[in-house]
Backbone as ProteinMPNN parsed JSONL, in Angstrom:
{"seq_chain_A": "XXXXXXXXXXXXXXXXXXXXXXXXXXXXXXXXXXXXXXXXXXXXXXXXXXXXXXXXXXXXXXXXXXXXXXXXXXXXXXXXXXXXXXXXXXXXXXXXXXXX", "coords_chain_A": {"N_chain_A": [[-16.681, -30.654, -22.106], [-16.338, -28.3, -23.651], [-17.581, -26.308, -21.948], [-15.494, -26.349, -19.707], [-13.274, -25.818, -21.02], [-14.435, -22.847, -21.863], [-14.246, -21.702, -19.433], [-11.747, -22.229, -18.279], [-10.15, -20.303, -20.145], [-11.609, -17.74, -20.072], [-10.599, -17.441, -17.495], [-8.321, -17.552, -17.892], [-8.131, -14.684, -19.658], [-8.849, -13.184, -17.728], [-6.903, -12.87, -15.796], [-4.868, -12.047, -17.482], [-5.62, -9.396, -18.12], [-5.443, -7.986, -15.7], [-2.96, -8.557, -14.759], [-1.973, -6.456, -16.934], [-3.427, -4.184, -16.183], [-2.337, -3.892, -13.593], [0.342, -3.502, -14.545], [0.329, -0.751, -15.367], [0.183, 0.571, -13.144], [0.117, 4.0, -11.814], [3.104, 5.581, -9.849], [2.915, 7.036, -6.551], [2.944, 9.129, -4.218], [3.223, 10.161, -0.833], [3.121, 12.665, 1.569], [4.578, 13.004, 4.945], [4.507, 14.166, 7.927], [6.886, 13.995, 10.492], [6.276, 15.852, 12.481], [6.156, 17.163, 15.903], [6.324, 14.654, 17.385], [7.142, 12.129, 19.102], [9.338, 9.747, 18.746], [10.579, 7.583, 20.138], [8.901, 6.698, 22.311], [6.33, 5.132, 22.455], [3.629, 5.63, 21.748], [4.298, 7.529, 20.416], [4.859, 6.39, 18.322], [2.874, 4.986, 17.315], [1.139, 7.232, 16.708], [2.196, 8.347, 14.128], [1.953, 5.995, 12.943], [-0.45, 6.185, 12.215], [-0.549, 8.351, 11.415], [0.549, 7.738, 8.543], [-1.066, 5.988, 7.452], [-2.899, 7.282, 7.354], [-2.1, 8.926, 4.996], [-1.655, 6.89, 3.523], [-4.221, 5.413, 2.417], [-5.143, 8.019, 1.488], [-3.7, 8.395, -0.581], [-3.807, 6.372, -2.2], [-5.966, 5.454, -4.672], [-7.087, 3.435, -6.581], [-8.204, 3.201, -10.034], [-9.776, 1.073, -10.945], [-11.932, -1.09, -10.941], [-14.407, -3.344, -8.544], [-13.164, -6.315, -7.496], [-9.868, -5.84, -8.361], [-9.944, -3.563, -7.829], [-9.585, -3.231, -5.306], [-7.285, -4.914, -4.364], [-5.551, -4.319, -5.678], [-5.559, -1.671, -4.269], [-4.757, -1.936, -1.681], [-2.356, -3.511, -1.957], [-0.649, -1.283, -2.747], [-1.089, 0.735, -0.881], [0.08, -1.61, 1.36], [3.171, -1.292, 0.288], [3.905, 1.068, 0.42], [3.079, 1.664, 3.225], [5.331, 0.149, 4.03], [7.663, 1.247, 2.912], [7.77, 3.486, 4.079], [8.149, 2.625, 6.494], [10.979, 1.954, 6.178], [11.746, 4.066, 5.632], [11.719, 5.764, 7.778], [13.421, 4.67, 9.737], [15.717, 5.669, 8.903], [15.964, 8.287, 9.868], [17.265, 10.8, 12.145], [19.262, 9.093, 14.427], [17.527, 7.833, 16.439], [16.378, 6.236, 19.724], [14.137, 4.173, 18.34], [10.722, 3.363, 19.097], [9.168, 0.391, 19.107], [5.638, 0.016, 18.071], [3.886, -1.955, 18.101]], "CA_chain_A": [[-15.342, -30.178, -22.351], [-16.431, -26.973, -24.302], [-17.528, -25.577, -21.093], [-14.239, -26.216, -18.839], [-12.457, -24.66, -21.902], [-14.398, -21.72, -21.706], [-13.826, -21.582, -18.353], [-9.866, -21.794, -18.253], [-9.916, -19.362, -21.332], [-11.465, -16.451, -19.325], [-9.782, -17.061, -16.238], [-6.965, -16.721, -18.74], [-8.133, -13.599, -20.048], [-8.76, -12.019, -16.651], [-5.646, -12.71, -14.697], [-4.042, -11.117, -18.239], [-6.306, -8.206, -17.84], [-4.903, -7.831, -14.132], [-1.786, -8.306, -15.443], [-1.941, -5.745, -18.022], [-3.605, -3.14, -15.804], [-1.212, -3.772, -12.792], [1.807, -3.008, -15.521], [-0.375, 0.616, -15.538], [-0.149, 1.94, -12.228], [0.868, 5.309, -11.559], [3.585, 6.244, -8.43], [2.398, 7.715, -6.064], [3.62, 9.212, -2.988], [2.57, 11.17, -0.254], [4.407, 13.342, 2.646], [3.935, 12.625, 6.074], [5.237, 15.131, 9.03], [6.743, 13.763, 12.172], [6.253, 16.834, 13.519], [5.419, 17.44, 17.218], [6.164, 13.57, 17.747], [7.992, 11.862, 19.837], [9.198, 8.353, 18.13], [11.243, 7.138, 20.86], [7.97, 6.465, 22.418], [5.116, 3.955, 21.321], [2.383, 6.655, 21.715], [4.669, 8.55, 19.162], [4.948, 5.599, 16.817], [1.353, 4.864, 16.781], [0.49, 8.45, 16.121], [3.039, 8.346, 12.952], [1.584, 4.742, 11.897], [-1.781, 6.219, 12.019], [-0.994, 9.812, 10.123], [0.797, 6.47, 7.415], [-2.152, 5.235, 7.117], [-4.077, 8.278, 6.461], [-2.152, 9.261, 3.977], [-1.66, 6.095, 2.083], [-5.512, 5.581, 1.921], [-5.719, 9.099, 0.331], [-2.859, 8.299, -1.959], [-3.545, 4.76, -3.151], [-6.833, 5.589, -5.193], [-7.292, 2.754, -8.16], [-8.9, 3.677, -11.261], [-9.926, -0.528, -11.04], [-13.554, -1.816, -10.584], [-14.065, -5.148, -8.485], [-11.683, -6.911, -6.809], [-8.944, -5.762, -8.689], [-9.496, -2.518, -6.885], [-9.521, -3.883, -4.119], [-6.314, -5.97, -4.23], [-4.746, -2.972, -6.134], [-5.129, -0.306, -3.541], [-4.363, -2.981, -0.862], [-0.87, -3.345, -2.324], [-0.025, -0.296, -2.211], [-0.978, 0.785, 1.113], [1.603, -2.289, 1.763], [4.078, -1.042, -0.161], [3.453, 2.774, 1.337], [3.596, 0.818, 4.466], [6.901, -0.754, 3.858], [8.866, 2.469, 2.668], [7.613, 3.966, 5.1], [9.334, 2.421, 7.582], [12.685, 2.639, 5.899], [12.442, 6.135, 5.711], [11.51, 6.155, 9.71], [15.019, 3.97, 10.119], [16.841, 6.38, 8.241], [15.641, 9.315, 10.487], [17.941, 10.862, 13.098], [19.484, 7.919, 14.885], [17.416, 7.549, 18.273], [15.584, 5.058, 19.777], [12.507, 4.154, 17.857], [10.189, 2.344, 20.306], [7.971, -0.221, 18.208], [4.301, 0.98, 17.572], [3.402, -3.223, 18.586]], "C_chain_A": [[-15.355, -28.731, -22.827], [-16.728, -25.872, -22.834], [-16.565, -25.318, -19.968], [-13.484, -25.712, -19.926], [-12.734, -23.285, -21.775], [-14.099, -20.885, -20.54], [-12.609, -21.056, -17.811], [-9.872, -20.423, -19.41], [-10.555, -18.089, -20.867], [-11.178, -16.474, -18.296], [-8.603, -16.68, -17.166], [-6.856, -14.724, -18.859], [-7.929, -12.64, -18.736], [-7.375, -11.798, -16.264], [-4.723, -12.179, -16.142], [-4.234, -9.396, -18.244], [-5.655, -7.236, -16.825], [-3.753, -7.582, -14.587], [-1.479, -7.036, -16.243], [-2.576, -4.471, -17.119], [-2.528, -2.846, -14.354], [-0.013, -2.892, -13.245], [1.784, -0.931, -15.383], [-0.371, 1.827, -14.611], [1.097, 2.624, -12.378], [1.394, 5.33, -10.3], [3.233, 6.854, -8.072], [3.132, 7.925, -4.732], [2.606, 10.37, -2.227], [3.848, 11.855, 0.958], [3.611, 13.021, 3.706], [4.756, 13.207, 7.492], [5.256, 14.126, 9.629], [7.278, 14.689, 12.988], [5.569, 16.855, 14.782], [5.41, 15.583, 17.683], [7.347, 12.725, 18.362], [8.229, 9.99, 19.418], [9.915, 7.323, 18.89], [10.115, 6.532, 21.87], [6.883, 6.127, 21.526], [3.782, 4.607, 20.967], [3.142, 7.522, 20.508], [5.209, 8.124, 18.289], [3.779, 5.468, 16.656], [0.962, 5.982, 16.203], [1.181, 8.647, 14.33], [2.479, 7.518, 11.896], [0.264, 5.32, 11.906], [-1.583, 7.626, 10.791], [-0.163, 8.369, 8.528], [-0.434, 6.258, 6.69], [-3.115, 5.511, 6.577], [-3.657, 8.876, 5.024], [-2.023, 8.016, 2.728], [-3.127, 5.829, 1.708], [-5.97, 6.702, 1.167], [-5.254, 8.993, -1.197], [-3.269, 7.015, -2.753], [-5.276, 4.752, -3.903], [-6.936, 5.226, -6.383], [-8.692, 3.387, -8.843], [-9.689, 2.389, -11.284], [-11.193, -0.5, -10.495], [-13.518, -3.232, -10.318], [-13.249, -5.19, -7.503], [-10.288, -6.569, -7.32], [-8.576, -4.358, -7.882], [-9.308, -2.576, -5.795], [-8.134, -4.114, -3.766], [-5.291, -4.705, -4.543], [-4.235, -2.411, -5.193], [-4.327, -0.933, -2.247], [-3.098, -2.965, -0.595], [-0.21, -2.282, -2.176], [-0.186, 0.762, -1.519], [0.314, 0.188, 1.75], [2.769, -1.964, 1.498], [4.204, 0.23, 0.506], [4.388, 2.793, 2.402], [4.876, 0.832, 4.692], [7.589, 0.304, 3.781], [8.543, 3.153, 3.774], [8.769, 3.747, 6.41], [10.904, 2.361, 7.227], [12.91, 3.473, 5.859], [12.684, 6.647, 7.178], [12.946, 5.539, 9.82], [15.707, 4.828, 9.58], [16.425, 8.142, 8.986], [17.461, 9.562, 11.358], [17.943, 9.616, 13.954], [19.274, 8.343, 16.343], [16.766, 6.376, 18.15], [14.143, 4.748, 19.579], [11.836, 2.964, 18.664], [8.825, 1.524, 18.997], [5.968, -0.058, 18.977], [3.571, -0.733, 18.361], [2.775, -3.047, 19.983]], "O_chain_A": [[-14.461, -27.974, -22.448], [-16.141, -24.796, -22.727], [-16.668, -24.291, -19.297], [-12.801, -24.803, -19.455], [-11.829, -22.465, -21.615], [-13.782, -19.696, -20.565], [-12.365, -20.021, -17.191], [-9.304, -19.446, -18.923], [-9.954, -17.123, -21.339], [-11.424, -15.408, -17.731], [-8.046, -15.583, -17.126], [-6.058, -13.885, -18.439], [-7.165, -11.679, -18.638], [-6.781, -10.727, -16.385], [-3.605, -11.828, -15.767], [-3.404, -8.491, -18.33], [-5.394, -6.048, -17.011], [-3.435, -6.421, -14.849], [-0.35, -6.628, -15.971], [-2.005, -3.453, -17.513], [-2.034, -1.74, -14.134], [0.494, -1.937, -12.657], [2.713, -0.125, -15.332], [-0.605, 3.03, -14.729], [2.251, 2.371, -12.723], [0.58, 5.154, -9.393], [2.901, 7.764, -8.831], [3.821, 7.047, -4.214], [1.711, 11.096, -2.661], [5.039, 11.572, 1.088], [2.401, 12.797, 3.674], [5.631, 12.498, 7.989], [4.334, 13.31, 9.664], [8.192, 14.645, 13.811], [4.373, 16.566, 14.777], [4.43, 15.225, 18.338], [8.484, 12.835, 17.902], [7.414, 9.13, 19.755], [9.935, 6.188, 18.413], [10.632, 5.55, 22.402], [6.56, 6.534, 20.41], [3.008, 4.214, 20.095], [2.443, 8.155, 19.717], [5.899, 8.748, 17.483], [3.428, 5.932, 15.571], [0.393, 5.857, 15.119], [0.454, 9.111, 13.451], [2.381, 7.746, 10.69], [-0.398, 4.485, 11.291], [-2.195, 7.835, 9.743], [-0.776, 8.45, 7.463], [-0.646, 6.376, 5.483], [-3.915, 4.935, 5.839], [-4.435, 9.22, 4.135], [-2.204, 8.116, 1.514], [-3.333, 6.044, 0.513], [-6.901, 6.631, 0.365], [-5.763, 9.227, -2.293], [-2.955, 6.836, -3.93], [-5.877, 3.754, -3.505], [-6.932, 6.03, -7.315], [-9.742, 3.837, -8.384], [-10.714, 2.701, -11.89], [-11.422, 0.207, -9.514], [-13.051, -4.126, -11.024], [-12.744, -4.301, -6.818], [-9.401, -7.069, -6.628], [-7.478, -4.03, -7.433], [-8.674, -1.654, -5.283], [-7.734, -3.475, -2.793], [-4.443, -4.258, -3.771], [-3.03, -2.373, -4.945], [-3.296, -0.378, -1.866], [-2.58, -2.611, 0.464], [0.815, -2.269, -1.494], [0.601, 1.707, -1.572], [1.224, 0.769, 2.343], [3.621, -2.245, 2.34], [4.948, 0.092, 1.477], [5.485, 3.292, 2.652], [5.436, 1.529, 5.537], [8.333, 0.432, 4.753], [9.521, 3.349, 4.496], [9.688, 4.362, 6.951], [11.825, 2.698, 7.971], [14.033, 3.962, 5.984], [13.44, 7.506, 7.632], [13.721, 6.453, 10.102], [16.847, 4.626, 10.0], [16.759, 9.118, 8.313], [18.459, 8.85, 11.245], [16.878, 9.067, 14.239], [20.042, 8.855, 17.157], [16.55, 5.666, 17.167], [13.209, 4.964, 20.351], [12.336, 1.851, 18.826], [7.943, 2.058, 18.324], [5.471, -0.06, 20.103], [2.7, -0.554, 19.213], [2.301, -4.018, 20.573]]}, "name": "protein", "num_of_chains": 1, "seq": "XXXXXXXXXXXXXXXXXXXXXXXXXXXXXXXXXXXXXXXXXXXXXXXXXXXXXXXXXXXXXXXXXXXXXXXXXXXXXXXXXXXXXXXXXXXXXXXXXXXX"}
């Protein structure tokens, strides 16, 4: 029993840890031209989702060791991700051809 206590009692601690350094991150943003691109075309959404991609990997740089960095930077890539594309919908209203 003493050893499934200690058990639950630092999974406790970690996922508070996580918790508690999650609470920590810093916003971050990055800029991302769609200059010279043509988004009405899928060759000029891919090129867009790829400069995305480069910059959220530059931007999303945890301070976290482990898996937490991991999971961290992960997230917000996704999140990056995600605004991302609401900002592309809120562009000049043409026809954005999906990147799929």
């Amino acid at each position: 029993m003493t050893i499934r206590f200690l058990a639950v009692a630092a999974t406790a601690i970690a996922c508070l840890s996580s918790a508690a350094y999650a609470q920590q991150r810093e916003p971050v943003s990055a800029r991302v031209s769609v200059a010279g691109l043509n988004l009405a075309t899928v060759e000029g959404r891919r090129s867009l989702d790829a400069r995305i991609d480069r910059a959220a990997l530059n931007a999303c740089q945890s301070r976290a060791i482990g898996m937490l960095r991991f999971t961290d930077e992960q997230r917000c890539r996704k999140e990056m991700h995600s605004d991302a594309q609401v900002r592309v919908a809120q562009l000049k209203p043409v026809t954005v051809a999906s990147a799929k």
